[in-house]
C-alpha positions as CSV (number, residue, x, y, z in Angstrom):
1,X,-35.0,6.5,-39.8
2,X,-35.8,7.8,-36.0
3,X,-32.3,7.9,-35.4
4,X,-31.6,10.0,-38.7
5,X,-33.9,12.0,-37.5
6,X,-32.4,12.3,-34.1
7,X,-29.3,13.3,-35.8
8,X,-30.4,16.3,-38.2
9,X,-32.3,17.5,-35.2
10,X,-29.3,17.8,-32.8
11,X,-27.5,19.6,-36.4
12,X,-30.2,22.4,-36.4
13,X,-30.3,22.6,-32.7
14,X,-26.3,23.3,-33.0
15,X,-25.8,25.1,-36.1
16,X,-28.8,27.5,-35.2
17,X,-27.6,28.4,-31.5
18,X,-24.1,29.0,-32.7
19,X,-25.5,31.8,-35.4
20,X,-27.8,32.8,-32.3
21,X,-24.9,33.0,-29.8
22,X,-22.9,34.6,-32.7
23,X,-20.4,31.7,-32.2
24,X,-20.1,31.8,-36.1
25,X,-22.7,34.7,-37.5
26,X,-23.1,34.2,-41.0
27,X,-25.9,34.3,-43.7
28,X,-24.4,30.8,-45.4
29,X,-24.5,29.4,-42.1
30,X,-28.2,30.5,-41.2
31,X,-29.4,29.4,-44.8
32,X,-27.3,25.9,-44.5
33,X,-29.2,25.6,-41.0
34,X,-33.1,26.1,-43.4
35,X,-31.1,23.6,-45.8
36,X,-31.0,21.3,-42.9
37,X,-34.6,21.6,-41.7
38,X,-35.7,21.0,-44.7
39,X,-33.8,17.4,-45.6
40,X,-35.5,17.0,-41.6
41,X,-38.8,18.0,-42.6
42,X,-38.9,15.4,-45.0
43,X,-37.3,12.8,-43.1
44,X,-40.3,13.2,-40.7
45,X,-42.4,12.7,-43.5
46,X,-41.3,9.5,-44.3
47,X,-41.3,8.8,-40.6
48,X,-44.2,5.5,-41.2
49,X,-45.3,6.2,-37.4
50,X,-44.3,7.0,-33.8
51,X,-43.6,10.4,-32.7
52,X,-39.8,12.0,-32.1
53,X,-38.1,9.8,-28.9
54,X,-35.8,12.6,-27.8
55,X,-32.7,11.2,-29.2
56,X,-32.8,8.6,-26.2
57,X,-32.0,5.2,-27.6
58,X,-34.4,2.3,-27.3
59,X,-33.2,1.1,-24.0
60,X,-32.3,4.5,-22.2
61,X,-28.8,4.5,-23.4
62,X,-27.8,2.0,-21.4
63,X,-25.1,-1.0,-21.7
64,X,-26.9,-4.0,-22.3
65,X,-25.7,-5.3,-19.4
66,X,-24.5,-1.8,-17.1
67,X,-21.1,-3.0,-17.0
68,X,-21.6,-6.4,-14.5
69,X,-23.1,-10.1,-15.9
70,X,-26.4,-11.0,-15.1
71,X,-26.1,-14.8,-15.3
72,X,-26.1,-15.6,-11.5
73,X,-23.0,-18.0,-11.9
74,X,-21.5,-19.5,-9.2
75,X,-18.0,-20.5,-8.2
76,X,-17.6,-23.8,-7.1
77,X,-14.6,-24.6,-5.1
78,X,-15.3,-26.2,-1.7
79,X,-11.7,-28.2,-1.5
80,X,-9.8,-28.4,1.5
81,X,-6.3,-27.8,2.7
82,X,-4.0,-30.1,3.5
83,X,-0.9,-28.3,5.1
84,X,-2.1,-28.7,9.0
85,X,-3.8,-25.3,9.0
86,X,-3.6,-21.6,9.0
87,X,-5.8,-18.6,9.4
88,X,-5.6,-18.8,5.3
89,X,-5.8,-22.6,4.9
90,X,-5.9,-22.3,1.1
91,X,-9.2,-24.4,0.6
92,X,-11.9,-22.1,-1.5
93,X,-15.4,-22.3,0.4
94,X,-18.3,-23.4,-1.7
95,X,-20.2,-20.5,-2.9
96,X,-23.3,-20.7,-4.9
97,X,-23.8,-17.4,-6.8
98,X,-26.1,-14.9,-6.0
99,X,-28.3,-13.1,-8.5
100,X,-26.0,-9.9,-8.2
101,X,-22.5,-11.8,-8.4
102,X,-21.2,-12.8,-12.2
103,X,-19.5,-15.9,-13.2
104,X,-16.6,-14.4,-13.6
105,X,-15.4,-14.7,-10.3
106,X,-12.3,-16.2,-9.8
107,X,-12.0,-19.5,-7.3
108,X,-9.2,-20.4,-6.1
109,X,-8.1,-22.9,-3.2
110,X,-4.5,-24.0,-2.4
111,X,-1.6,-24.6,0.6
112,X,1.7,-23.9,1.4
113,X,2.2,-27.8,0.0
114,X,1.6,-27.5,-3.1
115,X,-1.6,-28.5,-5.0
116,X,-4.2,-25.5,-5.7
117,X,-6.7,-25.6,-8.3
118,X,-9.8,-23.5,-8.9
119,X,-11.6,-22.6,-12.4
120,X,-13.9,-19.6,-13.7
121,X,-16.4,-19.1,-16.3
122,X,-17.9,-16.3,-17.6
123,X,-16.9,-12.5,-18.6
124,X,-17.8,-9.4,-16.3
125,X,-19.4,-7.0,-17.7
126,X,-17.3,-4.1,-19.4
127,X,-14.6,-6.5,-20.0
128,X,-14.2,-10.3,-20.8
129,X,-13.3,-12.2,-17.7
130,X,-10.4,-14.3,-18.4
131,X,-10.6,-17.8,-16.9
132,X,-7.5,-20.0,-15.5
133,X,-6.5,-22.1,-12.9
134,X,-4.4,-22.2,-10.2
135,X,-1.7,-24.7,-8.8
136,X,1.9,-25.3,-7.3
137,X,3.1,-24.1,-4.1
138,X,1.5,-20.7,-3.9
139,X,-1.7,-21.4,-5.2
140,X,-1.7,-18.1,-6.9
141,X,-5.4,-16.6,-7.5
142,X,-7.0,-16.8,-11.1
143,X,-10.1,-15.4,-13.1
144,X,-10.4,-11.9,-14.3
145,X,-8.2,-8.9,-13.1
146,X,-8.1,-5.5,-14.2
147,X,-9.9,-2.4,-13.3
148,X,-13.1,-2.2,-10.4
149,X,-15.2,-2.3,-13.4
150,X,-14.2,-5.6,-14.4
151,X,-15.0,-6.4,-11.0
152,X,-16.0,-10.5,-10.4
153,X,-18.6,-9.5,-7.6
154,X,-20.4,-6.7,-8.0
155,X,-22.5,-6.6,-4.9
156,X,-19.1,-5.3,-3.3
157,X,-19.8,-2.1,-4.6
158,X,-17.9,0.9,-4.6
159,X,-18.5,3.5,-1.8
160,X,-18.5,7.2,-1.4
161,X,-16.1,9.5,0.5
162,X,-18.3,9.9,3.5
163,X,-19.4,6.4,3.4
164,X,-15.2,5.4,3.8
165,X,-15.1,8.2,6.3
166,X,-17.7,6.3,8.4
167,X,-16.0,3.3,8.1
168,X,-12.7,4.5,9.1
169,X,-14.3,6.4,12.1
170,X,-15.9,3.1,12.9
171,X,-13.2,1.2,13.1
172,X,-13.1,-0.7,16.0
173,X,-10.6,0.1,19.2
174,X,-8.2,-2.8,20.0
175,X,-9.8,-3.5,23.5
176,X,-12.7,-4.0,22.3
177,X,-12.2,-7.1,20.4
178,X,-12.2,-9.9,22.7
179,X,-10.6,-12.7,20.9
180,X,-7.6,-13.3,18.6
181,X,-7.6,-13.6,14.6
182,X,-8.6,-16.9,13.3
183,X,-6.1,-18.3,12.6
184,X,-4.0,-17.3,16.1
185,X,-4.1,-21.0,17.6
186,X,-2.1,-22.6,14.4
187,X,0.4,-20.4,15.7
188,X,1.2,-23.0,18.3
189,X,2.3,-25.7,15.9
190,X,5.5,-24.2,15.9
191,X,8.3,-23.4,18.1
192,X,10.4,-20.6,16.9
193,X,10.7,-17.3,17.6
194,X,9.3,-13.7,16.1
195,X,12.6,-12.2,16.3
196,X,14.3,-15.1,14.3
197,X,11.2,-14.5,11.8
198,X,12.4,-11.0,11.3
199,X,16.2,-11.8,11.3
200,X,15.4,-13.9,8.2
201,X,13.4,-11.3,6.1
202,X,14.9,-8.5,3.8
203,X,12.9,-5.3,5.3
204,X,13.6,-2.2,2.8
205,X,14.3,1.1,5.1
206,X,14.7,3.8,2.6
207,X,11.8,3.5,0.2
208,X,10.4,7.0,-0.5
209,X,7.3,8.5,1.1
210,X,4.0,7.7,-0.6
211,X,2.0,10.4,-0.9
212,X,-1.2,11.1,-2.6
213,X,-1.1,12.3,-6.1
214,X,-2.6,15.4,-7.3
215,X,-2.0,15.7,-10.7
216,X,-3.6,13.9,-13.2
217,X,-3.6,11.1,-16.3
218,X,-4.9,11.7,-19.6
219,X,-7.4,8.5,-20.8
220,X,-9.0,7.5,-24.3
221,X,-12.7,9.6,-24.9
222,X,-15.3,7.5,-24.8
223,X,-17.9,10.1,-26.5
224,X,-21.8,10.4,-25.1
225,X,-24.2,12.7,-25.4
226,X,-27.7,13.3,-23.0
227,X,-30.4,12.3,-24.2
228,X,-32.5,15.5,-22.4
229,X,-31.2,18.3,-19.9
230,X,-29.5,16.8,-17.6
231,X,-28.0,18.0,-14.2
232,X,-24.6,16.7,-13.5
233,X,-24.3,15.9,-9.5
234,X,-21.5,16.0,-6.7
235,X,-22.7,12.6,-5.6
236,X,-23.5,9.0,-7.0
237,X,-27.2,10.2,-4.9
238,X,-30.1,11.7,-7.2
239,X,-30.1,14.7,-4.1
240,X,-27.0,15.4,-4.3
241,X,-25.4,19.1,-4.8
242,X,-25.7,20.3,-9.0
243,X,-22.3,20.9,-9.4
244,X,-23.4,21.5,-13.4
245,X,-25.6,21.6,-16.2
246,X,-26.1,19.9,-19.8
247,X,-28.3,20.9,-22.5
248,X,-30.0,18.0,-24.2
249,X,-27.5,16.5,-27.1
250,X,-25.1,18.0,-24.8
251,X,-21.2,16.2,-25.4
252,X,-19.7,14.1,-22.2
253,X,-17.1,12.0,-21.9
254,X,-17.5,8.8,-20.1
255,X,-14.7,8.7,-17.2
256,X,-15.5,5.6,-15.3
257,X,-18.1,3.5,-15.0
258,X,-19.8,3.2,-11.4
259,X,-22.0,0.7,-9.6
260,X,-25.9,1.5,-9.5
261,X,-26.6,2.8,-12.9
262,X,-23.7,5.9,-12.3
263,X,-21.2,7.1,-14.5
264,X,-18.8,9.2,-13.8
265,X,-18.3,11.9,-16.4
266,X,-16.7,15.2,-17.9
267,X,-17.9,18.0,-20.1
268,X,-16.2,21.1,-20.4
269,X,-15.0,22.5,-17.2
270,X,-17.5,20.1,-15.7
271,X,-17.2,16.9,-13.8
272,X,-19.5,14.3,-11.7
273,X,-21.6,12.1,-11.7
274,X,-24.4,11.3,-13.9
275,X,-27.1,8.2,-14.5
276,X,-26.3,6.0,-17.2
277,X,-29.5,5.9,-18.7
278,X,-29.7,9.7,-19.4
279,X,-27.1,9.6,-22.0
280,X,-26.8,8.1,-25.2
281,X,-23.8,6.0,-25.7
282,X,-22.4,3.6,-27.5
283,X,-22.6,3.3,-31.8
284,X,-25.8,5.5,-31.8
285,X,-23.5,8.5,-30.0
286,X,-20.7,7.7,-32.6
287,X,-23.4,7.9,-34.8
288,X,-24.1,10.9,-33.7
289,X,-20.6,12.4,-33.8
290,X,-19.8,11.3,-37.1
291,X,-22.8,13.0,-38.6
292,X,-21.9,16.6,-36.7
293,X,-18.6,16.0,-38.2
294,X,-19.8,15.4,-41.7
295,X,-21.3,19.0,-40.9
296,X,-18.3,20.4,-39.5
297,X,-16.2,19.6,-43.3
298,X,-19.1,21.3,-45.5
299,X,-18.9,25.1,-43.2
300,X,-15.0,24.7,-41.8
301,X,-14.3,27.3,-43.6
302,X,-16.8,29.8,-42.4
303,X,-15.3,29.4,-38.3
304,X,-13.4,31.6,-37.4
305,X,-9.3,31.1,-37.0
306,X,-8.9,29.7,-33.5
307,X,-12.3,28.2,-33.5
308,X,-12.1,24.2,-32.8
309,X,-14.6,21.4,-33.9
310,X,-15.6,21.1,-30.1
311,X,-17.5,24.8,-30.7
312,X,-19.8,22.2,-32.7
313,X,-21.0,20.9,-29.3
314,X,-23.1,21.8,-25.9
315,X,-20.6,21.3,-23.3
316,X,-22.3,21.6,-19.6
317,X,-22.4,24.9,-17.7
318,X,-20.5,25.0,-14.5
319,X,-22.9,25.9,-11.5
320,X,-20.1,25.8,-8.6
321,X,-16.4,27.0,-9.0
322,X,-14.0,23.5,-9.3
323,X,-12.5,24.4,-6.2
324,X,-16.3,23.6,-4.5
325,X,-17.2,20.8,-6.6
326,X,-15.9,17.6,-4.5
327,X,-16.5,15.4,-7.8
328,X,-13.7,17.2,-9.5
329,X,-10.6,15.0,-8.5
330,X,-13.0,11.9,-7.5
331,X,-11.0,10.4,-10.2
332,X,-7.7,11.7,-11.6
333,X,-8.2,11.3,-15.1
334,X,-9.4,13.1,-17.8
335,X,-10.0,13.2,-21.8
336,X,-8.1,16.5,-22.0
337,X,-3.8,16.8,-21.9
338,X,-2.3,16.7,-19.0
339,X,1.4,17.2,-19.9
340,X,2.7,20.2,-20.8
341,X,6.4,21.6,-22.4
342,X,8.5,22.9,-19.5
343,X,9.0,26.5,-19.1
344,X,11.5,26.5,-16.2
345,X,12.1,29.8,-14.3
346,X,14.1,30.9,-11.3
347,X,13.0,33.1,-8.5
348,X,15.2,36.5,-8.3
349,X,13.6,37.2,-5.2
350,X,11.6,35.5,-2.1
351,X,8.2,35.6,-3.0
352,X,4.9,33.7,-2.0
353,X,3.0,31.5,-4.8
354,X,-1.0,32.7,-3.9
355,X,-4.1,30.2,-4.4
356,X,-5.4,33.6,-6.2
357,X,-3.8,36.1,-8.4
358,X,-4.6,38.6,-5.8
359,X,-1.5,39.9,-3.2
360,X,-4.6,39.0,-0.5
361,X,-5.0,35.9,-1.0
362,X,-3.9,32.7,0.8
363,X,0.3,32.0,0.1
364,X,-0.2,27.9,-0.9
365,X,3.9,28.3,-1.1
366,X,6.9,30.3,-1.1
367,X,9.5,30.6,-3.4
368,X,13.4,31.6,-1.9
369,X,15.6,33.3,-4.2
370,X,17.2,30.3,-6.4
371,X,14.2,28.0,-6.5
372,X,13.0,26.5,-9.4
373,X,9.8,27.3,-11.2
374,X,7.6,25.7,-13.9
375,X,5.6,28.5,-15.6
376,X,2.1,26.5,-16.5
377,X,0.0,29.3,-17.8
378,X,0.0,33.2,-18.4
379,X,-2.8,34.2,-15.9
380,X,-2.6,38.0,-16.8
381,X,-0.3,40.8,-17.4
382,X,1.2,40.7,-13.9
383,X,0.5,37.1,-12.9
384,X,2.0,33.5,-14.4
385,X,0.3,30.3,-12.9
386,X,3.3,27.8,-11.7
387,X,4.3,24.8,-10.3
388,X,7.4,24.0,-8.2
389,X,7.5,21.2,-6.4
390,X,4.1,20.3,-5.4
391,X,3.1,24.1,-5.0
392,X,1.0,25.1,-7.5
393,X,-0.5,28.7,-8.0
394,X,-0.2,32.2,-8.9
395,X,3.3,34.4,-8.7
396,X,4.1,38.0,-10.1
397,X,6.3,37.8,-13.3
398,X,8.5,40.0,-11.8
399,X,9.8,37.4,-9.0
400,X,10.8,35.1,-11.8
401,X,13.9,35.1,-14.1
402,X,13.2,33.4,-17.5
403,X,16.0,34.9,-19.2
404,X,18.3,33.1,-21.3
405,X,21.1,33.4,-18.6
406,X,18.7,31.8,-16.0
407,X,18.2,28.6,-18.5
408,X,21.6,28.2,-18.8
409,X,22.1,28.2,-14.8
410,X,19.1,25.7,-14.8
411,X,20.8,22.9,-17.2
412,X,24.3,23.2,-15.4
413,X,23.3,22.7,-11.9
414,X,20.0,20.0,-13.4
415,X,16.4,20.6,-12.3
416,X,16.7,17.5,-10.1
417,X,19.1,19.4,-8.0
418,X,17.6,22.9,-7.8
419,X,15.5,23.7,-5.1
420,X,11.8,24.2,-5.2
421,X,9.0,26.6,-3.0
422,X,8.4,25.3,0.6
423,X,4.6,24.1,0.8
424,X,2.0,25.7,2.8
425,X,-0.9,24.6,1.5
426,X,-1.9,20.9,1.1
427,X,-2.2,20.6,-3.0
428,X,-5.6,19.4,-2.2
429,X,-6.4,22.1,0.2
430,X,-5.4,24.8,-1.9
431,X,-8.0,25.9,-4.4
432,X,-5.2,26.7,-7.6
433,X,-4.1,23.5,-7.7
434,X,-6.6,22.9,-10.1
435,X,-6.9,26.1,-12.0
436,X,-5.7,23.8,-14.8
437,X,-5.3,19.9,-15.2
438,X,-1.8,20.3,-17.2
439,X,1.4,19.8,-15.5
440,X,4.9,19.3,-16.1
441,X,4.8,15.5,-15.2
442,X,1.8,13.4,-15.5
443,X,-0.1,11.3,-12.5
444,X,0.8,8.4,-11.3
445,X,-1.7,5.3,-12.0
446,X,-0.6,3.7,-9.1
447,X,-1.8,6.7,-6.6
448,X,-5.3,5.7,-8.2
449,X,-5.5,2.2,-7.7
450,X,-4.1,2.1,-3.8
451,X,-7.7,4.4,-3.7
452,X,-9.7,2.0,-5.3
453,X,-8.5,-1.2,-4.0
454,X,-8.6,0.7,-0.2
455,X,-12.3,1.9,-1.3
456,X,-13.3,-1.6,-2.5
457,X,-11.9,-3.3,0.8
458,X,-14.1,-0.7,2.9
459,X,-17.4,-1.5,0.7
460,X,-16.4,-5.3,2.5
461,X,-17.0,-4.2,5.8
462,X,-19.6,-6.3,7.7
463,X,-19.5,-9.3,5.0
464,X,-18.7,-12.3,6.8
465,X,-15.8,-14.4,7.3
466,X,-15.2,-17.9,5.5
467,X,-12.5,-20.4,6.8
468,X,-10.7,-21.0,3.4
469,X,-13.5,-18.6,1.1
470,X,-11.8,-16.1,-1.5
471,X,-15.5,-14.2,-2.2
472,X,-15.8,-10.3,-0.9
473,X,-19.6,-10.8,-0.2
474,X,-19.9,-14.4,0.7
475,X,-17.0,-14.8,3.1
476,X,-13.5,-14.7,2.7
477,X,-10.4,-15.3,5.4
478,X,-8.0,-13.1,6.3
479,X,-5.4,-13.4,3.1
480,X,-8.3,-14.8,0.3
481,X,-10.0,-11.1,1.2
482,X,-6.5,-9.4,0.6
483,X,-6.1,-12.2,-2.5
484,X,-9.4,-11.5,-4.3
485,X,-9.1,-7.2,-3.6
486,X,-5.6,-6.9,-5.3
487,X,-6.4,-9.8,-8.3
488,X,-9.5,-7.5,-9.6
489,X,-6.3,-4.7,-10.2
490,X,-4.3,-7.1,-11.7
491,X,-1.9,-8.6,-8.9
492,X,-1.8,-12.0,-7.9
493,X,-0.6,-12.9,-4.9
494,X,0.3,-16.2,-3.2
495,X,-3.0,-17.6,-1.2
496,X,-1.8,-18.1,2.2
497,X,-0.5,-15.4,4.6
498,X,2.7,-16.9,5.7
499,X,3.5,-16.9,1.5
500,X,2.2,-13.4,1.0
501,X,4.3,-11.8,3.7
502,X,7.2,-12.6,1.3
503,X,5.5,-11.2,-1.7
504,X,6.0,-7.3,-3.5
505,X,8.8,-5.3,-1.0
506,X,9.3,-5.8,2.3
507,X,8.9,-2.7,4.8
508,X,8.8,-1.4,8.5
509,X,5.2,-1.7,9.3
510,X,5.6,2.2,10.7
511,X,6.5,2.9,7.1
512,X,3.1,1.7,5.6
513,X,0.5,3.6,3.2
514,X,-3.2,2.7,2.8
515,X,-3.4,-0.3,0.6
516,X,-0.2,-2.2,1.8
517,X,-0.4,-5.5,3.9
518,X,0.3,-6.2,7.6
519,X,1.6,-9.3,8.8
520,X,1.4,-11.0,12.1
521,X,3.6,-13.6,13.5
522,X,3.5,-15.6,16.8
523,X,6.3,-18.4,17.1
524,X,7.6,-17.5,14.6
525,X,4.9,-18.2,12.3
526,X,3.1,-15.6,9.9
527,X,-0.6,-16.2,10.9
528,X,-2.7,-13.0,10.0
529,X,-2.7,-10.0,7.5
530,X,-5.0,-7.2,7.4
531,X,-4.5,-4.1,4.7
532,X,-3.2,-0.9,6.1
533,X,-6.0,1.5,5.4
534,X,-4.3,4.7,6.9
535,X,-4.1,7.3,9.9
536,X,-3.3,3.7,12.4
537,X,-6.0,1.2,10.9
538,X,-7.0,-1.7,9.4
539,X,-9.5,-3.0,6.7
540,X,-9.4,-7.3,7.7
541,X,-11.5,-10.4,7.5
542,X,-10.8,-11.0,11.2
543,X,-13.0,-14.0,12.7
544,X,-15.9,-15.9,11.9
545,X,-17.8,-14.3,15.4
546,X,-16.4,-10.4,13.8
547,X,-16.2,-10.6,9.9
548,X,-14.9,-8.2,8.0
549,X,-13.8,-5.3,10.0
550,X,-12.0,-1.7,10.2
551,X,-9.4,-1.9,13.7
552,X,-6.8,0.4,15.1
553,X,-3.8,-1.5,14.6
554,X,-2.2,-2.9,17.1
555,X,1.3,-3.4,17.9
556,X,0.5,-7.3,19.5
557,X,2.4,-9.3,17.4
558,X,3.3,-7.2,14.0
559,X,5.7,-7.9,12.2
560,X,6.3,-6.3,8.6
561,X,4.3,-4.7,6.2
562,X,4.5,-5.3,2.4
563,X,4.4,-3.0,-0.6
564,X,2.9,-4.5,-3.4
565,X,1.8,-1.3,-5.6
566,X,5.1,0.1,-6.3
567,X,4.6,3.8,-6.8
């Protein structure tokens, strides 16, 4: 009955602010609203005892278990290799869980011989942790893969953009490290030669440019609603900047769930981070939605044309412009469409594409006479919004040919041919590339994951390092840290580093993006991989005496880099 109640209460609180607002203004609607109240009046009456909760649900809202097992398991593979040795040797170190860590972490031990085997239990906590084993001559990692959220370990948490700043900052200058990787000396069991190493590989030279995605992927809705006014924040930090504000039984929609109780989240224009206990989620906000919808059928009729089913709900009120709110592309994905019908254009004239639809304003691109145009939006009489290329912003209508003469130009020379505007502006430096999530194209995934597998390897920094140990907060050697970050995104790579310098595509290691793997050779011997983390550094489980560490990457002994997140 309390969450009945809960229910008619957030219809009244709707229905009457929409005839208040004038959203719909009419005399059926006010007197279905007193229809309402009464059927909640009597509810209350057969309320037995306990006053009104505020819609919260009996545990705050919460997942029963936030996303990450409680159950302390622990992994338990302290085996040993027996190929004479590595940096990597294969063997899993014996971990005994800790409170914060779930059975679902994967162990794994193995050599470049053969035999690996390792076993999980368990489930994580937003999604069922697969168990396996592992064997054969890569020793190839099992247990649950997937998204962060399905992480195995959560006490390697995720970390903020100034928190990754810092640790990039940090990272440690060449000279100052004092002794070799760990696994350096097994280097001297062999007798061959780097260059001979090389002359053997198949090193791809022409492999595009990676660069950073702007635009962004459309993702299921996963429907919640807060339980009181809530303030939607910049930052996974209580003090952070209010980037917006949500009425109580305000709709969100649940983007990704975050370590510490966070989620991040989008209503309306909206989008940061809030705590998972405000909101109500789950059946009880499906509950929720199914009764406004109910509602929605019996007065359809009475909206006005044009007027969708999402006028039915709060949606939060913006308190700084997108273009100020860092939260906004924290995570390129959204419940809205992304992907829009092209209407391709062709500039009669030179003409600059502004980050306003002002003459003043910054030019984020310019357009020559012959490049192609996407029109995404009319902005006003004398304005569209476009894209070309990676430009994105404002251009007069009058610079741009849409006739039916300029379409047929477009199709015989093809689109991939034409030209596009010469960039100015960094998409993520100018302020229009976000004036609306559609595009032409939709996002790459795999722009998303090199960020969150680079973020998670950062959150490792200062863990310790394990001769033969696979776990991010209990130790881990140079490859079973690079192993264990790219299984929990669904990759499984061999378990040594001699093996996985032959995995994904081979590349220069001048030609490497954050989240692909150097390799280091001596004697011709692969001996050492760290993950490129950008801008010359490293994210590596270096030695026992350093641990996990960020380093300027040095040119003593690199090899190759690998790309194993083909974008």
């Amino acid at each position: 009955m309390k969450k009945e109640k809960v229910i008619k209460k957030l219809g009244i609180m709707i229905l009457s602010a929409m005839v208040m607002t004038g959203t719909v203004a009419s005399p059926s609607l006010a007197a279905f609203a007193a229809e309402a109240s009464t059927s909640n009046e009597a509810a209350a009456a057969e309320e037995p005892s306990g006053g009104d909760d505020g819609g919260s649900s009996d545990d705050g809202g919460s997942s029963d278990d936030g996303g990450s097992s409680d159950d302390g398991g622990s992994s338990d593979d302290g085996g040993s290799s027996d190929d004479g040795g590595s940096d990597d040797a294969g063997t899993g170190s014996g971990e005994s869980g800790m409170e914060d860590e779930d059975s679902g972490s994967g162990s794994t031990q193995g050599s470049d011989g053969g035999s690996g085997s390792g076993s999980t239990s368990g489930s994580t906590g937003s999604t069922s942790g697969s168990t396996g084993s592992t064997s054969g001559s890569t020793g190839s990692t099992a247990g649950s893969t997937g998204s962060a959220s399905g992480s195995t370990e959560s006490a390697a948490v995720a970390i903020t953009d100034d928190a990754v700043v810092a640790a990039l900052t940090g990272a440690m200058k060449a000279d100052e490290i004092k002794e070799e990787p760990e696994g350096y000396k097994e280097a001297d069991n062999y007798n061959g030669t780097n260059e001979e190493l090389i002359s053997r590989q198949h090193i791809v030279t022409d492999l595009p440019m990676i660069r950073k995605d702007f635009r962004f992927t459309t993702v299921d809705k996963v429907l919640a609603f807060s339980s009181e006014e809530l303030d939607i924040l910049e930052k996974r930090d209580d003090s952070a900047e209010v980037v917006g504000t949500i009425a109580q039984y305000g709709v969100l929609y649940e983007l990704e769930e975050e370590d510490g109780g966070w989620l991040y989240v989008e209503s309306g224009s909206v989008r940061g981070f809030v705590r998972d206990e405000d909101l109500i989620r789950g059946e009880e906000a499906e509950q929720m939605y199914a009764y406004l919808e109910k509602r929605a059928n019996r007065i359809s009729a009475m909206l006005p044309a044009g007027v969708s089913r999402e006028a039915y709900f709060f949606t939060a009120r913006q308190a700084v412009p997108y273009y100020e709110n860092d939260a906004y592309a924290y995570r390129r994905i959204t419940t809205q469409e992304t992907v829009i019908d092209k209407q391709a254009a062709l500039a009669n004239t030179e003409a600059g594409i502004m980050e306003e639809p002002d003459e003043e304003s910054r030019e984020a691109g310019k357009l020559s006479e012959g490049d192609l145009a996407y029109v995404i939006e009319n902005a006003d009489d004398s304005w569209f919004y476009v894209e070309s290329g990676d430009v994105r912003g404002f251009v007069k209508k009058q610079a741009l040919d849409r006739s039916v003469s300029a379409q047929a130009r477009i199709d015989e020379a093809g689109e991939e041919a034409l030209t596009t505007a010469k960039e100015e502006i960094e998409p993520l430096d100018n302020k229009a590339t976000y004036y609306t999530l559609t595009s032409i194209k939709e996002g790459t995934k795999y722009s998303e994951i090199r960020e969150k597998i680079l973020e998670l390897a950062l959150s490792c920094v200062g863990n310790p390092y394990v001769w033969g140990g696979t776990s991010l907060t209990n130790g881990a050697d140079c490859s079973g840290f690079v192993q264990t970050l790219y299984s929990r995104f669904g990759y499984h790579l061999p378990r040594v580093a001699d093996a996985q310098s032959r995995y994904g595509t081979q590349i220069p290691v001048s030609d490497a993006a954050p989240g692909d793997l150097v390799f280091f050779a001596r004697n011709g011997y692969v001996y050492h991989v760290a993950m490129y983390a950008g801008d010359g550094k490293t994210v590596e489980a270096y030695s026992s005496n350093y641990g996990i560490i960020t380093k300027e990457l040095s040119d003593r002994n690199v090899v190759w880099a690998t790309r194993i997140i083909e974008d």
